[in-house]
N, C-alpha and C positions, 0 to 999 in steps of 0.2 A: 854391920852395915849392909842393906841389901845393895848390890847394882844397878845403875842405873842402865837405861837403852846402851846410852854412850860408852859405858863401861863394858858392855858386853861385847865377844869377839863375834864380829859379821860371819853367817853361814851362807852358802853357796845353795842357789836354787834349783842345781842340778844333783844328781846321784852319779857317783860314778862307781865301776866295777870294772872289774878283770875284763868282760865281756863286751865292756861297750863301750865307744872312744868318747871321748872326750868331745864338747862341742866347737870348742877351737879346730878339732882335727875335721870337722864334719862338714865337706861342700857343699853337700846338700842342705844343711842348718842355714847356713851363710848366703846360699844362693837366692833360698825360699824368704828370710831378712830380705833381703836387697830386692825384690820382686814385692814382698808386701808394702815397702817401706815406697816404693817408688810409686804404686797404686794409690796409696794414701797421699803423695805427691799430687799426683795428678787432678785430684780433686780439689787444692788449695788454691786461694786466689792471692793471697799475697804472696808477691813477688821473691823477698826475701826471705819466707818462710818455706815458699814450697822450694828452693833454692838451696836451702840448707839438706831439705829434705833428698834433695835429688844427689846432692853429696854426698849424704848418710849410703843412700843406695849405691853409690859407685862404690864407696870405700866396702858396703858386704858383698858387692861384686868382688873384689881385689882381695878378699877375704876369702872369699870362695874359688877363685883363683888357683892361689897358696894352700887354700886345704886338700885339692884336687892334687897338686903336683908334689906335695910332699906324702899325699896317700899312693902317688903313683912308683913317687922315687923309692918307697917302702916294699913296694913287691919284688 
């Protein structure tokens, strides 16, 4: 029987390596989210959409927050 989609195990759309952290650890990933995401906000005219949006952005602020301070507590 071949597999279907659903049967197949989900891959991650990043690489990762010895060398390079992980994008959860990266404030800068998290930061540059919540900057684009709030941009795209700002263009929206309904009220509850651009709303959500503006949340999405606080939360990779608070994101980027936490990746900052545990890259700090690391050194």
């Amino acid at each position: 029987m071949v597999p279907t989609m659903r049967q197949q195990a989900p891959t991650s759309r990043f690489k990762f390596s010895a060398i390079h952290r992980r994008p959860i650890d990266d404030a800068a990933y998290w930061s540059d989210r919540a900057q684009e995401v709030q941009t795209i906000a700002q263009g929206m005219t309904h009220p509850g959409t651009r709303g959500r949006m503006l949340a999405l952005a606080h939360t990779y602020k608070v994101m980027a927050e936490r990746a900052f301070m545990r890259a700090k507590n690391e050194t």
